[in-house]
C-alpha positions as CSV (number, residue, x, y, z in Angstrom):
1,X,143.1,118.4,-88.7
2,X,145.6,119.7,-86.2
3,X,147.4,117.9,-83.1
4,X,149.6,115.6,-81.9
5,X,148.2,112.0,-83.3
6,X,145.0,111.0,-83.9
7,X,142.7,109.7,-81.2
8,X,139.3,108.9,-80.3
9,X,139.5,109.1,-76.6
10,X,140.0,112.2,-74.8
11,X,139.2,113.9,-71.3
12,X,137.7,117.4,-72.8
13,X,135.6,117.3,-76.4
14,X,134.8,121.3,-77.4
15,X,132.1,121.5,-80.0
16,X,132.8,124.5,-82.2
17,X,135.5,126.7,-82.7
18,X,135.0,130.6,-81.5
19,X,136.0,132.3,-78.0
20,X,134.8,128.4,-76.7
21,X,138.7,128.3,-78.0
22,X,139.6,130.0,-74.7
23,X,137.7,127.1,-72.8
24,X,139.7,124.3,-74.7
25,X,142.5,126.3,-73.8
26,X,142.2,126.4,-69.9
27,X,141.1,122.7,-69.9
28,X,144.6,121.7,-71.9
29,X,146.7,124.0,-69.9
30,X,145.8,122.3,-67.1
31,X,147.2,118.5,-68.8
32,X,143.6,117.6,-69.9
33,X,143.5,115.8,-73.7
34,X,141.3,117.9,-75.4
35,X,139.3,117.6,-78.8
36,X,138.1,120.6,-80.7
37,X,135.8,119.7,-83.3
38,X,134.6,122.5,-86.1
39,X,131.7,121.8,-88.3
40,X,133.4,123.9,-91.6
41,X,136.8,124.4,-92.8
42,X,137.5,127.2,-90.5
43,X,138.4,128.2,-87.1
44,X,136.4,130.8,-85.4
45,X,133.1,131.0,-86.2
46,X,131.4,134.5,-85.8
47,X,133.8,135.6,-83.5
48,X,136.2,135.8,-86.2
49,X,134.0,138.3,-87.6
50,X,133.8,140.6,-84.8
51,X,135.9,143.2,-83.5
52,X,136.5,141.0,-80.7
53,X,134.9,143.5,-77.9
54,X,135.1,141.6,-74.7
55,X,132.9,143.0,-72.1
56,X,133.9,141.5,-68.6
57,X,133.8,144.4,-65.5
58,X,137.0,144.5,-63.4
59,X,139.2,143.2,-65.4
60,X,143.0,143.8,-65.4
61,X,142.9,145.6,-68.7
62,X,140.4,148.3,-66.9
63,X,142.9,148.1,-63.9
64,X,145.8,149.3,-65.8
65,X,143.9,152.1,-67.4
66,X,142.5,153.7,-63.7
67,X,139.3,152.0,-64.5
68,X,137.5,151.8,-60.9
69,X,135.3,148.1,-61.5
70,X,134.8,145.1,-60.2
71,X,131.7,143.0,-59.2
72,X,130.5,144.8,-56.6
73,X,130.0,147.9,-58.8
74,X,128.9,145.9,-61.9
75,X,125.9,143.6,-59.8
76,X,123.8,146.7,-59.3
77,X,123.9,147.3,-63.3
78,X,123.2,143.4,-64.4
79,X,121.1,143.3,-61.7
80,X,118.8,146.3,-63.2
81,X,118.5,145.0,-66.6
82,X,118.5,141.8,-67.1
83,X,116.1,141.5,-64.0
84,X,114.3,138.1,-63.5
85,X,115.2,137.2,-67.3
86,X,117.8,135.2,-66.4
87,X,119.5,133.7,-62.7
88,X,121.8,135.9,-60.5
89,X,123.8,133.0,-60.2
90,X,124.6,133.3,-63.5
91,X,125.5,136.5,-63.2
92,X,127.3,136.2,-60.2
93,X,129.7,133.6,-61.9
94,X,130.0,136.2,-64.7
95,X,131.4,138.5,-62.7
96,X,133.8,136.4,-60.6
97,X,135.4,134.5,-63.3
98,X,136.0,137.2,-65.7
99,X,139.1,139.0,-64.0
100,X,140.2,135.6,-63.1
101,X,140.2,134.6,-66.5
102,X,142.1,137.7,-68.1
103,X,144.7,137.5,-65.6
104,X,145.4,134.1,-66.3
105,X,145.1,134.2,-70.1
106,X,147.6,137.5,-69.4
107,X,150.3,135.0,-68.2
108,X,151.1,133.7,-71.6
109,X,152.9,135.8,-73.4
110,X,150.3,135.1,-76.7
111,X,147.7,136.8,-74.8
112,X,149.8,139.8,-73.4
113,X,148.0,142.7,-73.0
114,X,144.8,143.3,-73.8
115,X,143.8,146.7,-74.3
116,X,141.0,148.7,-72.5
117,X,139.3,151.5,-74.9
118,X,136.5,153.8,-73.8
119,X,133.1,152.3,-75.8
120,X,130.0,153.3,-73.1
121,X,127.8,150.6,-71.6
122,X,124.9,150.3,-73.5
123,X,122.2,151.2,-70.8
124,X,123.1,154.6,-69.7
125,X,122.4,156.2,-66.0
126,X,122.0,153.1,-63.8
127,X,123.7,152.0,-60.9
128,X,126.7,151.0,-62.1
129,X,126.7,151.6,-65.8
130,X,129.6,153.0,-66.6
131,X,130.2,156.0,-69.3
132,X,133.7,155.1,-69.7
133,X,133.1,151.5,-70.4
134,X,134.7,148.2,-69.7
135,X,135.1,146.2,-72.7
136,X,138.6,145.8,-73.9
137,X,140.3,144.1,-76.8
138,X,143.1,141.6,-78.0
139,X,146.2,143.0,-79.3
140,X,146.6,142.2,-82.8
141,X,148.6,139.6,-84.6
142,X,151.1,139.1,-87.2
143,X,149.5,136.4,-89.3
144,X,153.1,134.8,-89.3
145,X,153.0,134.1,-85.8
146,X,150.5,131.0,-86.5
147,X,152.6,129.4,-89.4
148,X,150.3,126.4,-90.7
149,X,148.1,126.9,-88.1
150,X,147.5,130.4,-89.9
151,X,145.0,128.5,-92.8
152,X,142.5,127.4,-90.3
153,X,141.4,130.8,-89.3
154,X,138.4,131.6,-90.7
155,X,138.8,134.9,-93.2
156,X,137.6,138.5,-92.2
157,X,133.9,139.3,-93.2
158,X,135.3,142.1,-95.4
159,X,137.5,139.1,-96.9
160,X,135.2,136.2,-97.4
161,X,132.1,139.0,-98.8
162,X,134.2,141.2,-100.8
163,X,137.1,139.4,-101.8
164,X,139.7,141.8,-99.9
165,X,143.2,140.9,-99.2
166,X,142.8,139.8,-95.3
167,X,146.8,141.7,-94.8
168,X,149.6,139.9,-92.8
169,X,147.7,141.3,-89.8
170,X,145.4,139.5,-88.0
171,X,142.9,142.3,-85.8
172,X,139.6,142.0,-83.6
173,X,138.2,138.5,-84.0
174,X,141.2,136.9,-85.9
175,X,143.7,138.5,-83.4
176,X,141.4,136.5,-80.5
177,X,141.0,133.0,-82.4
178,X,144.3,133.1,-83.4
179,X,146.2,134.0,-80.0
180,X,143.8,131.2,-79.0
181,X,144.4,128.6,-81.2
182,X,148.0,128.8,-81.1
183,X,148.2,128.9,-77.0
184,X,145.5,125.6,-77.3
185,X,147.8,123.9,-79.6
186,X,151.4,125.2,-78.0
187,X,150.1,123.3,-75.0
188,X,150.8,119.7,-76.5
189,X,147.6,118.6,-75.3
190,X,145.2,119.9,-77.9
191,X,143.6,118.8,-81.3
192,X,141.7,120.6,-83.5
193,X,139.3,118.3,-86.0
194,X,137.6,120.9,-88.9
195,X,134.9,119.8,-91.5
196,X,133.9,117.4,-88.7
197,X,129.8,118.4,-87.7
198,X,128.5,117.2,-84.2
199,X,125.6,114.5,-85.1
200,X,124.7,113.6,-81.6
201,X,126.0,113.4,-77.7
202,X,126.8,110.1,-76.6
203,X,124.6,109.1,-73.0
204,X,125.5,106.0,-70.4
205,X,123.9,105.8,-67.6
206,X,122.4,109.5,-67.8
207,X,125.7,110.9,-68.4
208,X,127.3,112.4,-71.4
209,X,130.6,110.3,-72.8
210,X,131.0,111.6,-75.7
211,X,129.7,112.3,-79.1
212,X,129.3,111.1,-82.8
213,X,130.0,112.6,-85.7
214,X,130.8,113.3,-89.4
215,X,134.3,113.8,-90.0
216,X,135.1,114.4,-93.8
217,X,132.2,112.4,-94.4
218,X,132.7,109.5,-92.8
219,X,130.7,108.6,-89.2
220,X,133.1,108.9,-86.2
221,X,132.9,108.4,-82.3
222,X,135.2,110.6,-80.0
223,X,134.6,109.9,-76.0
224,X,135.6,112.4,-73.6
225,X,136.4,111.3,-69.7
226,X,135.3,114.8,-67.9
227,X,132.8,116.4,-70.5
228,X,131.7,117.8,-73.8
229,X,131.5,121.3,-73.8
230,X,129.0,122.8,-76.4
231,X,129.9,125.7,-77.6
232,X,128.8,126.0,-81.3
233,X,126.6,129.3,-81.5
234,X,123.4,129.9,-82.0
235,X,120.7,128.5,-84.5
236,X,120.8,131.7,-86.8
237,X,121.7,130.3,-90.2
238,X,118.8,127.6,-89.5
239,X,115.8,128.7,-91.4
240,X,113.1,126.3,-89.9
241,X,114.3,126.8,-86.6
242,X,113.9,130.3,-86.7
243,X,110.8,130.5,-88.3
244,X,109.6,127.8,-85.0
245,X,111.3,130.0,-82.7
246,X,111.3,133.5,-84.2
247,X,108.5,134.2,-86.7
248,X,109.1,136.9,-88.9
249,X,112.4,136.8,-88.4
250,X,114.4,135.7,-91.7
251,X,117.8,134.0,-91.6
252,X,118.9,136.1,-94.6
253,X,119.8,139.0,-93.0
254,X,122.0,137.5,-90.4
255,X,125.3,138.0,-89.8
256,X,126.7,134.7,-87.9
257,X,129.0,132.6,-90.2
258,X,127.6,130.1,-92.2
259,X,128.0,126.9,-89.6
260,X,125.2,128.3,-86.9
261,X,122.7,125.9,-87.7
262,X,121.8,124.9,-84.1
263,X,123.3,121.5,-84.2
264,X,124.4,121.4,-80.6
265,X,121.2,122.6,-79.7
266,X,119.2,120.5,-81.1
267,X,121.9,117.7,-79.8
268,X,121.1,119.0,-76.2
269,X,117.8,119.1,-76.7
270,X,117.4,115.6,-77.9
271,X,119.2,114.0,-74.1
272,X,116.7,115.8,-72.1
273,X,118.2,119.3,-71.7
274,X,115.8,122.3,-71.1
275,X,116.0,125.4,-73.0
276,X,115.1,129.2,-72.6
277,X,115.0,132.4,-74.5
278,X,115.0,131.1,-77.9
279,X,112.9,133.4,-79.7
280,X,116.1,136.2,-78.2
281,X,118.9,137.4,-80.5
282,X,121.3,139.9,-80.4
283,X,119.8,141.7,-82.8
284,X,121.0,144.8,-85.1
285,X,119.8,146.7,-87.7
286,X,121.1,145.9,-91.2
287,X,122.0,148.3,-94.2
288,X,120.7,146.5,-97.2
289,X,123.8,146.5,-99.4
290,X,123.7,144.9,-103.5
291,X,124.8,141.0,-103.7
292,X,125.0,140.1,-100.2
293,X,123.7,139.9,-97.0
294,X,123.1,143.1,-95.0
295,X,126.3,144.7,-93.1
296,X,125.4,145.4,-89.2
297,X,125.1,148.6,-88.8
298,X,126.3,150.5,-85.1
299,X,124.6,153.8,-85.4
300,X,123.3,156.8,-87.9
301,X,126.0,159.4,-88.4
302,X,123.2,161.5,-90.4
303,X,119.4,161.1,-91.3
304,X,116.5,159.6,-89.8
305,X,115.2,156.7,-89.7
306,X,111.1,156.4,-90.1
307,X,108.8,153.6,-90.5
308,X,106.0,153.0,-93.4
309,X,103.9,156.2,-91.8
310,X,106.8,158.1,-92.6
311,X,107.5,158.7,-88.4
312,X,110.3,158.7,-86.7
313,X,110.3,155.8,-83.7
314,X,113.7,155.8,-81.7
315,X,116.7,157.6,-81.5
316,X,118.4,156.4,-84.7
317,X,121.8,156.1,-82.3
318,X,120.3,153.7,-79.5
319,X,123.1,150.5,-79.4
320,X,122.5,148.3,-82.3
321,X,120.9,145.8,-80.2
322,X,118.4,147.7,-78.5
323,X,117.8,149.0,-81.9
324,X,116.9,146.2,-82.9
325,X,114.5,145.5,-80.4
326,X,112.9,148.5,-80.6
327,X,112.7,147.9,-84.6
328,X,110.6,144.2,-83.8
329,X,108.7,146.0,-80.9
330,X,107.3,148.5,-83.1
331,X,106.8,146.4,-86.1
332,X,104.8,144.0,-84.0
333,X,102.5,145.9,-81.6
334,X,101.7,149.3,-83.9
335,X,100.1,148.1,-86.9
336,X,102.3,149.5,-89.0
337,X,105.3,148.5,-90.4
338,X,108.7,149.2,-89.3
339,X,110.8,146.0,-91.0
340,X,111.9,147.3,-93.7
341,X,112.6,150.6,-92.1
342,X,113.8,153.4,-94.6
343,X,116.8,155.6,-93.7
344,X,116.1,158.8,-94.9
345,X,119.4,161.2,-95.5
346,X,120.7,164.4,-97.8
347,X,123.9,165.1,-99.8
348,X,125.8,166.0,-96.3
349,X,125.9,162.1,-95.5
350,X,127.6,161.2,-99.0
351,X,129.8,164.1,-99.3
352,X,131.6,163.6,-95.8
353,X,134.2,160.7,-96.8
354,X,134.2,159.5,-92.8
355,X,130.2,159.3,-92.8
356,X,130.0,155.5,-93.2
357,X,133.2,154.5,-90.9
358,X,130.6,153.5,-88.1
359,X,130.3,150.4,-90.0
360,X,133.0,147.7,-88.9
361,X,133.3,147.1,-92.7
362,X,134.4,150.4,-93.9
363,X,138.1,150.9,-93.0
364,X,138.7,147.6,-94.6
365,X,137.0,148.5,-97.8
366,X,137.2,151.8,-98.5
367,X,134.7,152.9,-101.3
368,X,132.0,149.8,-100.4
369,X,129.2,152.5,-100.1
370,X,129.0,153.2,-103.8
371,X,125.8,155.4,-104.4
372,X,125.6,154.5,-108.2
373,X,125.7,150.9,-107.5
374,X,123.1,150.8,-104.6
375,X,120.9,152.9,-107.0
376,X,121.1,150.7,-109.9
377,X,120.8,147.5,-107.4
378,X,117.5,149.5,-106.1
379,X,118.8,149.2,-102.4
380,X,118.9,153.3,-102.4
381,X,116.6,155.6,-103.6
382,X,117.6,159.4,-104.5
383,X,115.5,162.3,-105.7
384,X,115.5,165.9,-105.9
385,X,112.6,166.6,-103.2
386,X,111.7,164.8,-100.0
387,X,108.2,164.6,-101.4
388,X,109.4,162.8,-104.7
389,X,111.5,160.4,-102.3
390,X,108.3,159.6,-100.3
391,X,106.7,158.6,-103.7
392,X,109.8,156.4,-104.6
393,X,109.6,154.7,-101.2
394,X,105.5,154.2,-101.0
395,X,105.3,156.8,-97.8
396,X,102.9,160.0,-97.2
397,X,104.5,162.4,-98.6
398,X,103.3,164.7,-96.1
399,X,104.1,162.7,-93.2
400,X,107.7,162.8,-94.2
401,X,108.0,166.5,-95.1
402,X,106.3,167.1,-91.4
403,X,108.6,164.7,-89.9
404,X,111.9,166.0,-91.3
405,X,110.7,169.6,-90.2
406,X,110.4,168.4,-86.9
407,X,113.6,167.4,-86.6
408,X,115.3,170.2,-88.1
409,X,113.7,172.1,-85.6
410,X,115.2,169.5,-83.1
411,X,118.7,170.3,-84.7
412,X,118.5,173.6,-84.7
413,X,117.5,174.0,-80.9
414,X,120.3,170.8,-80.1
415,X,117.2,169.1,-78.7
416,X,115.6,165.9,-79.6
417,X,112.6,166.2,-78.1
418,X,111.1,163.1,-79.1
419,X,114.1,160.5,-79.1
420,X,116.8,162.4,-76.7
421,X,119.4,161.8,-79.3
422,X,122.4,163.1,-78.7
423,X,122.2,162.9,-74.5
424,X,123.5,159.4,-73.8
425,X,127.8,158.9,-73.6
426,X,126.8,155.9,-76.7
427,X,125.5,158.3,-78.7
428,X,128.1,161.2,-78.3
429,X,130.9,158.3,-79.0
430,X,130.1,157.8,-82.4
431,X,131.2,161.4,-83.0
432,X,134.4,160.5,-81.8
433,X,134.3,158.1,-84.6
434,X,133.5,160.5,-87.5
435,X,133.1,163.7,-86.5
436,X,130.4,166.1,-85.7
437,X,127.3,166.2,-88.4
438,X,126.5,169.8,-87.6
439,X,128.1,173.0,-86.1
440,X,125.0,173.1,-84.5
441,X,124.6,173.2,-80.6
442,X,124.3,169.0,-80.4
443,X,126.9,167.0,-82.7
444,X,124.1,164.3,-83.0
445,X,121.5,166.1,-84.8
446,X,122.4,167.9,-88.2
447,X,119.3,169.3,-90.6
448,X,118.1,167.5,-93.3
449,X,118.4,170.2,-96.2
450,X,120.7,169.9,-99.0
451,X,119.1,167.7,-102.1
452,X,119.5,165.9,-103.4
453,X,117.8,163.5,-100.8
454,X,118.4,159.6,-99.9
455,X,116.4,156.4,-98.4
456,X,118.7,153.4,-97.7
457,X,116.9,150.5,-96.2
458,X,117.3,149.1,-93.3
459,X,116.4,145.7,-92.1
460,X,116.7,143.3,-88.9
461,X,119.7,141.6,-88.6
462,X,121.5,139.9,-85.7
463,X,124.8,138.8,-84.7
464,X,123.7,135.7,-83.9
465,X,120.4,133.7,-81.8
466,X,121.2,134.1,-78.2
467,X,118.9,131.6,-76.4
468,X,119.9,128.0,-75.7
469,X,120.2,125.4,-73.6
470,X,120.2,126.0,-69.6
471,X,123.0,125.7,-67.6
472,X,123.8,126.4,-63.9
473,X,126.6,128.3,-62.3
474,X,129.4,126.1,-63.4
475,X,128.4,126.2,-67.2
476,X,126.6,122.5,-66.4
477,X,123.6,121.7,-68.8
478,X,120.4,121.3,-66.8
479,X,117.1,119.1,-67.5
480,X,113.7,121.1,-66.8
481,X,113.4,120.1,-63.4
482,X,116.5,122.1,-62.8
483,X,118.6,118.9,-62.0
484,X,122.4,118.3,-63.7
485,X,123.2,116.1,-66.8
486,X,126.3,115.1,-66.1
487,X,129.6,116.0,-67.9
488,X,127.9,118.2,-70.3
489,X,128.5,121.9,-70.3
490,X,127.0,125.1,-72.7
491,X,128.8,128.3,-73.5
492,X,127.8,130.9,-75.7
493,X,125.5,131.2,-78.3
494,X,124.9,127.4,-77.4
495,X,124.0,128.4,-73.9
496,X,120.9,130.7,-72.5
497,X,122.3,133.6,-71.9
498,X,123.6,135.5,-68.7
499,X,122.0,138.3,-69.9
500,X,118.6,137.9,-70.5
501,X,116.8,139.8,-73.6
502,X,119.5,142.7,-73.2
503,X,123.0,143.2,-74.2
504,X,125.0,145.6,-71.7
505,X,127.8,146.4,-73.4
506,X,130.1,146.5,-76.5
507,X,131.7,142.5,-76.7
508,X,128.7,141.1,-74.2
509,X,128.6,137.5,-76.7
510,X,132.4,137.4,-76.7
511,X,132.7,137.9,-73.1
512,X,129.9,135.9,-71.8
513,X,131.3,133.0,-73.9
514,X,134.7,133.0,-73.1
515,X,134.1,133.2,-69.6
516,X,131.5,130.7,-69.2
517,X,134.0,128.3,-71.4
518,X,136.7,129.2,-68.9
519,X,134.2,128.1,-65.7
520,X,133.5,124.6,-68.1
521,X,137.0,124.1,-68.2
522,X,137.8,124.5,-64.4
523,X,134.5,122.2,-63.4
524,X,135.8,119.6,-65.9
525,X,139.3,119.8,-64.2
526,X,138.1,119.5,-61.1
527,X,137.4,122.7,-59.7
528,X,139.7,125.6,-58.6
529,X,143.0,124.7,-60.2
């Protein structure tokens, strides 16, 4: 526990601990008391896991780089594909607080300057998509900076799966929670309560006044003047729920942190609030991997990625989230299986030392894609033919062997005809990353030739559950006749999202949460200020 004295009265209570941070933040800054309660040991949730991607058009970042944005060229995008799937008000809100917010958090010197960098929009070719991007990132941080504070942030994912050193610098997720957590506490009006799980909201007279909850294992009651803010994640890590919500979808192969168990959901749900989009996630497909869950995995560098038939289905470098979709689209409406899907790849993919960099893990574990191991673990299959490797994986072998000849063709003529791979500014950026597969006439494509000859599995993961509890324009939890309970709000993977069913662009969780968090804040301060 963290703060200036222990209380149980307070204008602002935050439930949970990851970019909801920067809505705690803008409540305190503005003289509000305000309680952050975490439900494990650590700070940060699953956005201490990310790379800390914040996608929020027109922001200053994007300004200082001679990035033309702003709302009026974003709406037209949103607008397109997210559709009826969720309100324009929401939306709208989106896109006016976001620049707001950035320039504000820039004033503090703990937040200066975040860094645009070129990652594509997800949904390429519509009215304001743009090729260049708009997400940007925080600066990193020395892990000195945060002094006791510094053992409250939860540990990298590289850190808490494989046991690697975390280093003195703090980068992507940890920079964000910890520039947070220290501006929330440097403000002398904040207090951070960990191992303390929200057990229920607190109702008088129709309005939310607080909460209870266990605290170290002892029942506690906190009340809050203006509001609770729920912003705890999604229901990921809850198996029941998932299997009510989302059947067929397993919370084994997710990657949100351990705490997402859909607490502040349920709490929500429990006082009346309506809900939408809970069978949505922001879904990704996940490289099976021995003794732990699977790593989320961006894009193919090589290979191809077929389903039990042994047939290609989607260009293997859509966004991870669309992937993802597509991967429970066609599992569910073909009749044949597509979960797990294998990954089918030659020596070219192992003997190229950048090959698996597209995964967020790699730089921070070099080596982690150790072929013996996988092999012995059964997670990777190898042989000397693509028909023995069909056999190994229980696929036609003559579907396969027609299926990779197809798309050697493809890479020879630099043309996917089936799957367009290669085309969209997504697709060309993971080169970027890891260099060109081929010398061939599209860096995307690269025959499948040299033996001997791989099938990795891939499964459906997610960064976390993304429906929740609906909310209006000023982050305020609604009841299913569309009317306001009062003083409670919903951010994040706690809230319905913005979005819809799509995700637009690189840090679309992160920025979606921070800035409905920030428009909490304001409401619960009274507006504008």
């Amino acid at each position: 526990m963290s703060g200036e004295g222990v209380s149980d009265h307070y204008d602002v209570i935050v439930v949970g601990s990851g970019a909801g941070l920067v809505g705690a933040y803008a409540a305190a800054s503005r003289g509000l008391r305000t309680l952050v309660i975490e439900k494990t040991e650590y700070v940060g949730g699953t956005t201490a896991y990310s790379g800390a991607g914040i996608w929020l058009p027109g922001n200053a970042a994007e300004r200082r780089a001679g990035i033309e944005d702003g709302p009026d060229v974003a709406r037209p995008y949103l607008d397109s594909i997210v559709g009826g799937d969720s309100p324009a008000s929401l939306r709208e809100a989106f896109l006016q607080a976001g620049p707001r917010m950035i320039d504000e958090l820039e004033k503090n010197p703990l937040f200066q300057w975040f860094e645009w960098r070129g990652v594509p929009d997800y949904f390429a070719g519509l009215p304001g998509s743009l090729p260049q991007g708009r997400t940007i990132f925080p600066p990193d941080f020395a892990r000195s900076e945060l002094g006791s504070l510094e053992a409250l942030v939860r540990r990298p994912l590289w850190t808490e799966r494989w046991g690697v050193d975390p280093g003195r610098v703090m980068i992507g997720g940890q920079a964000l929670i910890g520039r947070a957590l220290l501006a929330f506490m440097e403000t002398g009006n904040g207090t951070v309560r960990t191992n303390t799980a929200l057990e229920r909201l607190l109702v008088e007279d129709g309005a939310v006044v607080g909460i209870e909850a266990i605290s170290e294992g002892k029942r506690v009651t906190f009340r809050a003047d203006r509001g609770v803010l729920l912003a705890a994640g999604g229901y990921e890590r809850n198996g029941e729920l998932r299997q009510q919500f989302q059947p067929g979808v397993t919370d084994e192969w997710t990657q949100g942190c351990e705490g997402n168990t859909g607490d502040a959901l349920t709490a929500g749900i429990a006082i009346g609030a309506a809900a939408d989009l809970l069978e949505e996630s922001w879904y990704a497909p996940g490289l099976v991997v021995p003794d732990s869950r699977p790593v989320f995995y961006t894009s193919v560098w090589s290979g191809i990625w077929v389903n039990a038939a042994g047939q290609r289905y989607m260009n293997e470098r859509l966004p991870y989230d669309r992937a993802g979709h597509e991967m429970l689209r066609a599992h569910t409406i073909s009749g044949v299986s597509h979960i797990p899907t294998h990954w089918v790849f030659d020596q070219r993919q192992i003997d190229n030392e950048k090959a698996f960099a597209v995964l967020p893990v790699a730089p921070q574990v070099p080596g982690w894609f150790d072929v013996e191991k996988f092999l012995d673990a059964g997670v990777l299959k190898r042989a000397d033919t693509l028909e023995e490797l069909a056999d190994q994986i229980g696929i036609p072998a003559g579907a396969l062997t027609k299926t990779v000849d197809e798309f050697n063709g493809y890479a020879r003529s630099g043309t996917d005809e089936q799957f367009h791979r290669g085309e969209a500014p997504w697709d060309l950026s993971i080169v970027e990353g890891v260099g060109a597969h081929t010398d061939g006439p599209n860096p995307c494509l690269g025959v499948i030739d040299k033996p001997p000859f791989y099938a990795a599995t891939i499964v459906l993961s997610d960064l976390g559950t993304k429906g929740g509890l609906k909310t209006d324009d000023h982050a305020r939890v609604l009841r299913p006749d569309g009317s306001v309970i009062p003083r409670l709000y919903a951010s994040g993977n706690t809230m319905a999202p913005m979005s819809g069913r799509v995700y637009p662009g690189a840090g679309g969780p992160v920025g979606s949460s921070m800035a409905f968090s920030y428009i909490a804040a304001l409401d619960m301060a009274g507006g504008s200020q």
